[in-house]
TIRO-2110 file (N, C-alpha, C; in Angstrom, 1 decimal):
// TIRO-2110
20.7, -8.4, 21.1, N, 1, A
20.6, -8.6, 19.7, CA, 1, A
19.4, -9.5, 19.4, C, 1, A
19.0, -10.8, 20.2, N, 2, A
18.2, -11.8, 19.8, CA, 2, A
17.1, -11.0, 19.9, C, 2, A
17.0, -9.9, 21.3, N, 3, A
16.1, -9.8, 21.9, CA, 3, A
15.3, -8.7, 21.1, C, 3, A
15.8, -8.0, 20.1, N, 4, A
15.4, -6.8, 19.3, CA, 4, A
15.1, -7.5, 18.0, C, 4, A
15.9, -8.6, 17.4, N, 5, A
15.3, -9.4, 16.4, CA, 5, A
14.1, -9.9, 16.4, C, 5, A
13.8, -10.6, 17.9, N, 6, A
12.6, -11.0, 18.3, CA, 6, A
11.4, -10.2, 17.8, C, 6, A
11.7, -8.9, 18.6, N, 7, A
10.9, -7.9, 18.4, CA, 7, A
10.3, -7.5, 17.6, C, 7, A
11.3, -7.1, 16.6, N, 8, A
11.5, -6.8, 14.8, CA, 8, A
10.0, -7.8, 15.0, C, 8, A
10.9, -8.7, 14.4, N, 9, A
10.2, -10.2, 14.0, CA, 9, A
8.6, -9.9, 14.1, C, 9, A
8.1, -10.0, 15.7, N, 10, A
7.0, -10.4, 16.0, CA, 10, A
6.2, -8.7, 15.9, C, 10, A
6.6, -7.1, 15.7, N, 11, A
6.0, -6.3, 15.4, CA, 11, A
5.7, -6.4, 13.7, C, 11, A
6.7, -7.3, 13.1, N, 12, A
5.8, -7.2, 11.7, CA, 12, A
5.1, -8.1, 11.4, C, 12, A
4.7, -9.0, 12.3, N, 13, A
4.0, -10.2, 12.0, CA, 13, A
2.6, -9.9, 12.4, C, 13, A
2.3, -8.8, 13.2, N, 14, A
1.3, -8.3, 14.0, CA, 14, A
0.7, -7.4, 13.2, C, 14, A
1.9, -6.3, 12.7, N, 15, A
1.3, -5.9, 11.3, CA, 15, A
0.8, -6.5, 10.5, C, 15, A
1.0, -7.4, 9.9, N, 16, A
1.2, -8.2, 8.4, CA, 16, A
-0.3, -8.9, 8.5, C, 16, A
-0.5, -9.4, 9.9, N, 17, A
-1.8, -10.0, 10.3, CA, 17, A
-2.9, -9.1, 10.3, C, 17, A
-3.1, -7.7, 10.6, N, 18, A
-3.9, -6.9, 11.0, CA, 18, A
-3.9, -6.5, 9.5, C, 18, A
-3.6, -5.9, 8.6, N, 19, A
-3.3, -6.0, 6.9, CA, 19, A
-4.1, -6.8, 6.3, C, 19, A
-3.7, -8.0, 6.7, N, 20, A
-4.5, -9.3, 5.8, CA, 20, A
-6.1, -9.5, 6.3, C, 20, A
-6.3, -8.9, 7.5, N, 21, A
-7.7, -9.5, 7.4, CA, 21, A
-8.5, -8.2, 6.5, C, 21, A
-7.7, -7.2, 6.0, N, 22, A
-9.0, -6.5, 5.0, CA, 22, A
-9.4, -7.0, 3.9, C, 22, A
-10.0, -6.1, 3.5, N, 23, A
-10.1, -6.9, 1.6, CA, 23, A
-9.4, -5.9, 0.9, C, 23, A
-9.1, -5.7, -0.4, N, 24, A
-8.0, -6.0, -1.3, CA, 24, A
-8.2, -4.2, -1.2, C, 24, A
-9.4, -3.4, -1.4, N, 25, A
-9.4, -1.7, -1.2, CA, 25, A
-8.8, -1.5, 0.1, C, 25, A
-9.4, -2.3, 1.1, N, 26, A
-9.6, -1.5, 2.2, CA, 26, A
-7.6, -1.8, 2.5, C, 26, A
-7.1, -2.6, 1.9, N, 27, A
-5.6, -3.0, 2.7, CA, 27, A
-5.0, -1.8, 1.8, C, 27, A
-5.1, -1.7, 0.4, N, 28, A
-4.7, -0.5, -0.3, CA, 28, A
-4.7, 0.7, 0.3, C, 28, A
-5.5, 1.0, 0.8, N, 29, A
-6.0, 2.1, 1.6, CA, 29, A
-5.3, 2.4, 2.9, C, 29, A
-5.1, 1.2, 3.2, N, 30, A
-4.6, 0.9, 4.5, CA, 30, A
-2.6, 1.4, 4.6, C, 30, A
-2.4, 0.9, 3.5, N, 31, A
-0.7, 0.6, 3.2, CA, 31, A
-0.5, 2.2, 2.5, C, 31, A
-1.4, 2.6, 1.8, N, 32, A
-1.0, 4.0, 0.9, CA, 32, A
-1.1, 4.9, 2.6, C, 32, A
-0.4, 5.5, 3.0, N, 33, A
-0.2, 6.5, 3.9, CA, 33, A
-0.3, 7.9, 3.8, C, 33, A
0.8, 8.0, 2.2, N, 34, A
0.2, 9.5, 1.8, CA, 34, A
-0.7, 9.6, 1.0, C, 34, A
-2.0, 8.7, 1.0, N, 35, A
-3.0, 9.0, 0.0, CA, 35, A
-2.6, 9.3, -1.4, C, 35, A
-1.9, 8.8, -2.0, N, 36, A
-1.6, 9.5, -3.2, CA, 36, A
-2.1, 8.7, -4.5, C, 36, A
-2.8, 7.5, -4.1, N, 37, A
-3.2, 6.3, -5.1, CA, 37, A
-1.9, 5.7, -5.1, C, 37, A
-0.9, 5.3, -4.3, N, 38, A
0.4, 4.2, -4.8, CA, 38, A
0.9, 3.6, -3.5, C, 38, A
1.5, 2.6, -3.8, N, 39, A
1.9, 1.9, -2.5, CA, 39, A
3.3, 1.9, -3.0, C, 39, A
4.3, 2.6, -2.2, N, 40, A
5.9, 2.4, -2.4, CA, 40, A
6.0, 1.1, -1.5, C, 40, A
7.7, 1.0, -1.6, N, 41, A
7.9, 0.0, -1.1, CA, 41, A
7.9, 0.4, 0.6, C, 41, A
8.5, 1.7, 0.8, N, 42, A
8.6, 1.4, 2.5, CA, 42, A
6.9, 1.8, 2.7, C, 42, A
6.0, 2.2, 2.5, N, 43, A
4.6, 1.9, 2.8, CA, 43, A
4.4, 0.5, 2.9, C, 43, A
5.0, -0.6, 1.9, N, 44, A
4.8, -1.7, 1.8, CA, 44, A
5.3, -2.5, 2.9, C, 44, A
6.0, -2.1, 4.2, N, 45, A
6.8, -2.1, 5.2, CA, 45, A
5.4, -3.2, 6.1, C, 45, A
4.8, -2.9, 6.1, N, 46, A
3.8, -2.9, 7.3, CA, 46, A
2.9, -4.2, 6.2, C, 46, A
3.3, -5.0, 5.1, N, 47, A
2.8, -5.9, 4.9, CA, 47, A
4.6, -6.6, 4.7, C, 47, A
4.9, -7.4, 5.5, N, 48, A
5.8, -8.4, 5.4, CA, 48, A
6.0, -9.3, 4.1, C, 48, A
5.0, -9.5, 3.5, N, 49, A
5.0, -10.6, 2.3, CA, 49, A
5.3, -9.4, 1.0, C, 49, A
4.4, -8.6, 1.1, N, 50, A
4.5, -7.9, 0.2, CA, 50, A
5.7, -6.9, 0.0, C, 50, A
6.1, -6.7, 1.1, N, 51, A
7.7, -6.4, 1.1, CA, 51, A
9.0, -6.4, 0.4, C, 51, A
8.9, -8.3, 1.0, N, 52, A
9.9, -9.2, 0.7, CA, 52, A
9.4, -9.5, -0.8, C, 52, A
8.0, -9.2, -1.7, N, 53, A
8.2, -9.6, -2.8, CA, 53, A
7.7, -7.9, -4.1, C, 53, A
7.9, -7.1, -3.4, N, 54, A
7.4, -5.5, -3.8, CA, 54, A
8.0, -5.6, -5.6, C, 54, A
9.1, -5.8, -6.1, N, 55, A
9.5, -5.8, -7.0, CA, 55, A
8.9, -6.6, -8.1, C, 55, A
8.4, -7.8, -7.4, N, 56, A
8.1, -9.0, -8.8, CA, 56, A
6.5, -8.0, -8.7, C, 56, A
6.1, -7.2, -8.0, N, 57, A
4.6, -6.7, -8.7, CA, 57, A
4.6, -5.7, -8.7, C, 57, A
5.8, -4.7, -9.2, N, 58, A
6.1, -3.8, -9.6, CA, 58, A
6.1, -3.6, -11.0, C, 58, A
5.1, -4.1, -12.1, N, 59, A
5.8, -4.5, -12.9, CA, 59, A
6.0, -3.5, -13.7, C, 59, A
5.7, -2.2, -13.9, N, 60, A
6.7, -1.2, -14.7, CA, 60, A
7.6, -0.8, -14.0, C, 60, A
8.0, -1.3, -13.4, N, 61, A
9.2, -0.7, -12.2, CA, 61, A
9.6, 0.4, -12.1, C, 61, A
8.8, 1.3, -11.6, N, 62, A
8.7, 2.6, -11.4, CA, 62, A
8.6, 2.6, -10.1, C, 62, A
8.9, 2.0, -9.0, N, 63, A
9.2, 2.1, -7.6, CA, 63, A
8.0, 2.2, -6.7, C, 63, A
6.6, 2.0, -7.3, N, 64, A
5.6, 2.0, -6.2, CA, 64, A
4.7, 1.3, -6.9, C, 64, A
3.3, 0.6, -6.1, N, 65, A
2.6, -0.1, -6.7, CA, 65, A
1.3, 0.7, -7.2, C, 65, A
0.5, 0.2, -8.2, N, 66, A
-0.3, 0.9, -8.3, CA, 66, A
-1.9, 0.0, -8.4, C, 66, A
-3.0, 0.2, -7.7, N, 67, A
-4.8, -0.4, -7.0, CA, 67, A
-4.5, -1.9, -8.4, C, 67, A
-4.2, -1.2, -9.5, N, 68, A
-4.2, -2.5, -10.2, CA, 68, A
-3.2, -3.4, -10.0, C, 68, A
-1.6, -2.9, -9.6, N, 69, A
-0.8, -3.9, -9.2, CA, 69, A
-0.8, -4.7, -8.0, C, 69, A
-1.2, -3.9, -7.4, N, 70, A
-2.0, -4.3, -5.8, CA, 70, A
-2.4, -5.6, -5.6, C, 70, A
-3.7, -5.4, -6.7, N, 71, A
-4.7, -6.2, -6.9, CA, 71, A
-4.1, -7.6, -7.4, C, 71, A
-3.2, -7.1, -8.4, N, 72, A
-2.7, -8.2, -8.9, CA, 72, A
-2.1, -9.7, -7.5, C, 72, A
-1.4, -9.1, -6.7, N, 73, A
-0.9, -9.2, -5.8, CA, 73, A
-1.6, -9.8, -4.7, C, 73, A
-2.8, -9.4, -4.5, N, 74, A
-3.9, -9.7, -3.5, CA, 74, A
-4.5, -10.8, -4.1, C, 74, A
-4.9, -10.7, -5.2, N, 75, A
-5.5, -12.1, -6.2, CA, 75, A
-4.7, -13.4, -5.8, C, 75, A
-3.5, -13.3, -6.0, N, 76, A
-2.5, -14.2, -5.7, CA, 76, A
-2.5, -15.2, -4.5, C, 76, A
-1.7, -14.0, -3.8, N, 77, A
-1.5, -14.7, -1.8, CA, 77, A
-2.9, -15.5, -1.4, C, 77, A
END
């Protein structure tokens, strides 16, 4: 159990790190998967912060982000 926690742990930390060194298009880019201009939440998987806070910059809450909510988001952190 510790040992898969561990794991968890340090594979999204690895992500989260590789993520953050883009700039604010290229991470959009990066997290949108199906190209579709929106970042849902499980695309949002692979940024840890953004994850844990996907809802407070959702702010029409329509279940995915959108280059301007993003943005909002990236301005912040």
């Amino acid at each position: 159990m510790k040992i898969t926690r561990s794991f968890f742990l340090l594979t999204a930390l690895l992500l989260t790190a590789k993520v953050y060194a883009m700039d604010s298009h290229k991470k959009f880019a990066a997290l949108d998967h199906d190209k579709n201009g929106f970042v849902t939440l499980d695309e949002a998987g692979a940024d840890s912060v953004l994850a844990m806070t996907f809802e407070k910059w959702d702010k029409d809450k329509n279940g995915r982000l959108s280059k301007e909510e993003y943005s909002e988001y990236h301005n912040e952190i």
